[in-house]
N, C-alpha and C positions, 0 to 999 in steps of 0.2 A: 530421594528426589527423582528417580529413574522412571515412573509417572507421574510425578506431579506437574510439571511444566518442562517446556520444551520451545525454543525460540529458535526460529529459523534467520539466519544472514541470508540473506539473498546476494549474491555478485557475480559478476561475468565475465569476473579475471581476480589473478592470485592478488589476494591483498592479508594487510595485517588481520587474524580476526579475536575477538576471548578466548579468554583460556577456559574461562569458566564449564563446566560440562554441561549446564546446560542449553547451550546453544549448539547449534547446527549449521555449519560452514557448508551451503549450499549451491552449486554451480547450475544457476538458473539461464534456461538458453542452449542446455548441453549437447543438447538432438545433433547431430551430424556433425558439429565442432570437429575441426583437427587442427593437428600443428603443425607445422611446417615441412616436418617428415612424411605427414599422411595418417599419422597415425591419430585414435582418437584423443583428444583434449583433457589431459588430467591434470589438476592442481591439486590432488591428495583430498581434494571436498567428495563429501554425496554429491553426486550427478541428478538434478531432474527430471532426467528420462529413466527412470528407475520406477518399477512399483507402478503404480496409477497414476499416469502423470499426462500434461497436456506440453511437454516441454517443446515441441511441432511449432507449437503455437504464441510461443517468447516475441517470436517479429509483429505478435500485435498487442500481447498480453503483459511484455515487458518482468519488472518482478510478482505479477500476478501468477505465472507457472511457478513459484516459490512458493503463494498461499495454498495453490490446488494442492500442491504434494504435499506439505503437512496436511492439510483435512484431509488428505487421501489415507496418508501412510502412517501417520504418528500416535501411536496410541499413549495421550496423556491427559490429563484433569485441565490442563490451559495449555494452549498454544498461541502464538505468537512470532511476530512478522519484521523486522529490520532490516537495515540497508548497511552494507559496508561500508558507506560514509553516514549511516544517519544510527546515531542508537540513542537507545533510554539510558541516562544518568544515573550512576549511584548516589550514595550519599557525601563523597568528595570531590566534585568534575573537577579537573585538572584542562584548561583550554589547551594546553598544549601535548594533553594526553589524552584523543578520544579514547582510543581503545580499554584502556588500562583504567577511564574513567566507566565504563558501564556497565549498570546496575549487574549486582552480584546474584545466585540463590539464595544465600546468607539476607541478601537485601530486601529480597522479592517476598521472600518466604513469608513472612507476618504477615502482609497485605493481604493473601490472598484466601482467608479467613472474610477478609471484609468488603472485598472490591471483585466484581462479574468480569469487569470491563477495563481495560486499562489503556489511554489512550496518549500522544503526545499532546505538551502543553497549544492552545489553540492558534494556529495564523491568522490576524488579525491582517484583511484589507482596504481598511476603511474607506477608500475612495471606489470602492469598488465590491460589487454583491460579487459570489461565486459565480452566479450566471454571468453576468457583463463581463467580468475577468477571463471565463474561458473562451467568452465569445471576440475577445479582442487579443488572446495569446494563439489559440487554437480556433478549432471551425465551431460557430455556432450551433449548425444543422445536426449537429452530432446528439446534444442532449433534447432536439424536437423528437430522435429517434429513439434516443431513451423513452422519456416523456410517451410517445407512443406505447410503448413496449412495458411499462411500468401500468399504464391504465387499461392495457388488453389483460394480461398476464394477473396481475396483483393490484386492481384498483386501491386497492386498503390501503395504499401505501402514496397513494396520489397526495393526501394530503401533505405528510410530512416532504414529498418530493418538492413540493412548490413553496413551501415554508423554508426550506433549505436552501434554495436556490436562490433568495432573497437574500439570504444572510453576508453579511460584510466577514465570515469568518467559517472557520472548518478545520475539523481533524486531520490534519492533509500527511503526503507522503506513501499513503499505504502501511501505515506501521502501527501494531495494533496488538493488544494480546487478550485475548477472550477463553473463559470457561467453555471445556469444551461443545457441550452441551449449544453455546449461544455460535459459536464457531462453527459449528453442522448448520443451523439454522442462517448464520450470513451469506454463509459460501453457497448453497442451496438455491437462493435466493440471486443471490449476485451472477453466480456462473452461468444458471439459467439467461439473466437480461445478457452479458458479453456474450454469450456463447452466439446467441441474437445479431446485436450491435455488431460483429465481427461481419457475420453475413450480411449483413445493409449497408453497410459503407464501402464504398468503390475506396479501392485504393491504389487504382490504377495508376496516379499521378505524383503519389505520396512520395516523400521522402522517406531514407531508415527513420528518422527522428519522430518525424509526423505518423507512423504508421503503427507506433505504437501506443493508440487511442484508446485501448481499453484499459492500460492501466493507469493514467492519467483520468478517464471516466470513473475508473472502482474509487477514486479519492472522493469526492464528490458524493457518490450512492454508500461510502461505508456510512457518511455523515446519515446519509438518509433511511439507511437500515435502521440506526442507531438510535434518528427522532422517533422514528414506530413502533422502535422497541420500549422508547421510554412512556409516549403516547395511551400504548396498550398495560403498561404496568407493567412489563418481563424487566426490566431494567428501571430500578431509580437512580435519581443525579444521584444517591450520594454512595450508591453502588460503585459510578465512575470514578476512575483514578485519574487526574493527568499527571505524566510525568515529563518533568523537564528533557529536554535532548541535547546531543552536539551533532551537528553535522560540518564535514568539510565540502566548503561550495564557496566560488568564486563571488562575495557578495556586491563586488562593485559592477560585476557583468551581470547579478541577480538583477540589481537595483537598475541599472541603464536599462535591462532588456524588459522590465516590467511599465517602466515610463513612456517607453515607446512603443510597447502595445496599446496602451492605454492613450495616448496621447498621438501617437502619429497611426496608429494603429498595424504596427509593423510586428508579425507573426513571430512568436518564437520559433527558434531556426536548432538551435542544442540546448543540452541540459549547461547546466554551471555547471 
C-alpha cells in the first residue's frame, strides 16, 4: 500500500483522525503557529510548511495549502484530499461514528483498478445555479476574475467554465482523490488561476472568514477541471466514482444561513 494511495486530513487543530495508514493527519496553516508558551504549534500531525509547500498562504488558500503539499511532496499512484469533519464512507457508516466510519485501504483498494477519479456524492442546489449561489453567500466579482483569467491563460477551458457555472449542483468541499498522473494535471492548472485570483482581489476590508476565497473558488474550478477533462476524453463518467460522505456541521445554521443569502441576501459571515 506504501504507493499506492495516500489521503491527506487537512485540520487546523488537534482532532479525532483514522487510524487507517493511509491517511495523512496534516496541520494545514502551520507557518508561524505557536502556543501559548511561544513555542511552535504541534499536534504530533505533518506540518504544511514542510517540503514544497505554500503554508504562508492558508489565510487565503484555507485547506488548499493541504492539496499543494501532497502534489508537492507525496509520492503515490492516487492522492487525495479530506477534511476533519468531512470524509468518504466505507462500506458501514455509522452516523454517530464519523471517524471510525471512513473508507478503509481494505475498501478503496478494488476500485482503484476501475475508477481515475473519485469524488463526493453531488450537492444538489436546486433553487439556485453555482454562479447565483456564490454570488449571494460570497462576492460575485470574484468569479468575473476567474472568468478573466481562465479565458487569457487556458481559453479551452472557457467552455466547460460557463457550463459549470450554470449548474444547480457540484463536487463541492474540496475533497477529492485522483490518479496521480490527473492530480499533477489539476493542481498545475488550478494553482496557476489562485495563485492569480489571490493577487487581484483587495482584501483590504475582508474579514478572516471572507479572506479565505481561494479555497472556496477551487470547489467550483475542480468541477470545471473535471468537465474538460471529461469533454476532452482523459476522463470518462464511468471512470468517476462518487462516494458517499459524513460530515459534522451545524445543519440548522447550514440551512437558515443559505435562505438568507438567497432570499434576504445576507452574506455568509462563518463556516457551520
Amino acid at each position: 500500500m506504501e504507493n499506492e494511495i495516500k489521503i491527506v486530513v487537512a485540520t487546523h487543530k488537534e482532532y479525532e483522525m483514522p487510524t487507517d495508514e493511509m491517511y495523512i493527519p496534516l496541520h494545514v496553516g502551520a507557518a508561524g503557529k505557536k502556543n501559548k508558551d511561544g513555542n511552535p504549534l504541534d499536534f504530533g500531525y505533518v506540518r504544511d510548511d514542510t517540503g514544497d509547500n505554500i503554508s504562508e498562504k492558508n489565510y487565503r488558500f484555507g485547506t488548499q495549502t493541504g492539496l499543494y503539499w501532497i502534489w508537492k511532496n507525496i509520492d503515490a499512484n492516487y492522492k487525495g484530499l479530506v477534511h476533519y469533519r468531512r470524509h468518504f464512507m466505507g462500506s458501514h457508516p455509522d452516523k454517530n461514528n464519523m471517524i471510525g466510519s471512513a473508507i478503509t485501504y481494505k475498501e478503496i483498494k478494488p476500485l482503484l483498478k476501475r475508477y481515475k477519479v473519485f469524488t463526493p456524492r453531488k450537492r444538489h442546489y436546486y433553487i439556485e445555479s453555482l454562479s447565483s449561489h456564490y454570488a449571494h453567500t460570497h462576492d460575485e466579482n470574484h468569479f468575473s476574475i476567474v472568468r478573466e483569467i481562465v479565458q487569457h491563460d487556458c481559453p479551452e477551458y472557457l467552455h466547460a467554465f460557463d457550463s459549470v457555472m450554470k449548474r444547480t449542483w457540484g463536487y463541492m468541499f474540496n475533497m477529492m482523490i485522483l490518479r496521480s498522473d490527473l492530480m499533477d494535471d489539476y493542481c498545475t492548472w488550478l494553482f496557476n488561476i489562485l495563485f492569480q485570483v489571490a493577487d487581484r482581489i483587495d482584501v483590504s476590508q475582508l474579514s478572516d472568514f471572507d479572506s479565505r476565497f481561494c479555497g472556496r473558488i477551487s470547489e467550483i474550478l475542480f468541477d470545471v477541471w473535471l468537465e474538460k477533462k471529461i469533454e476532452e476524453g482523459t476522463v470518462k463518467k464511468n471512470e468517476i466514482k462518487e462516494l458517499p460522505y459524513m460530515e459534522q456541521v451545524n445543519w440548522a445554521f447550514k440551512i437558515k444561513s443559505f435562505l438568507l443569502a438567497k432570499f434576504l441576501k445576507q452574506k455568509y459571515g462563518r463556516s457551520s
